[in-house]
C-alpha positions in Angstrom: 276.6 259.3 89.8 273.8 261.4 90.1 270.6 260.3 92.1 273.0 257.8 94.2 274.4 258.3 97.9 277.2 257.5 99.8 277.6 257.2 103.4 281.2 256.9 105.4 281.4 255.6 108.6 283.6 255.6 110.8 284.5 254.1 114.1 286.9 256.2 116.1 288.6 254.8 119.8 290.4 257.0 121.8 293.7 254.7 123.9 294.1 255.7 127.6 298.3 256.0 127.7 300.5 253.7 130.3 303.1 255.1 132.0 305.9 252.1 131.5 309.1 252.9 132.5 312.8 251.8 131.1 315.9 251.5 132.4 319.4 251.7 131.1 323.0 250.3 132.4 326.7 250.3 131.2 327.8 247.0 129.1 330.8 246.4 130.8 332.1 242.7 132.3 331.1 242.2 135.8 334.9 240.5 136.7 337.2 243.4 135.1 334.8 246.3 134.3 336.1 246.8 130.6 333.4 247.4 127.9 332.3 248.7 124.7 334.2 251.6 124.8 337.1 249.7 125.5 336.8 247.0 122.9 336.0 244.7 124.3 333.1 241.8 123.0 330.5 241.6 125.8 328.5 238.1 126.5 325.6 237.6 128.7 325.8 234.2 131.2 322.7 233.3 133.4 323.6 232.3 136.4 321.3 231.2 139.6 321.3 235.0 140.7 320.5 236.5 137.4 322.0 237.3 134.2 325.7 238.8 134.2 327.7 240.0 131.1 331.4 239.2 130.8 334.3 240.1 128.3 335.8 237.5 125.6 338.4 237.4 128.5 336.3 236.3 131.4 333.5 234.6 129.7 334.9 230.9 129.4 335.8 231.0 133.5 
């Protein structure tokens, strides 16, 4: 294409970082302590004070 011309653009923005931070605890059942590892199936209940996991054992009580 001779004779013609091209211009790019282009519109660059530079993203300040966030420090966030994580957390991580065991999934284990807050009556009996048994887990994962143990093989146990782990459920989460709300209750008033929060959210609490529980085993197939001590889910239902």
């Amino acid at each position: 294409m001779q004779g013609t011309h091209q211009t790019i653009v282009q519109d660059m923005q530079i993203l300040k970082t966030q420090n966030s931070s994580t957390s991580v605890s065991k999934v284990e059942c807050y009556v009996c302590g048994k887990g994962l590892q143990d093989g146990c199936s782990i459920s989460a209940k709300t209750l008033p004070n929060g959210i609490v996991l529980f085993c197939d054992v001590h889910y239902s009580l």
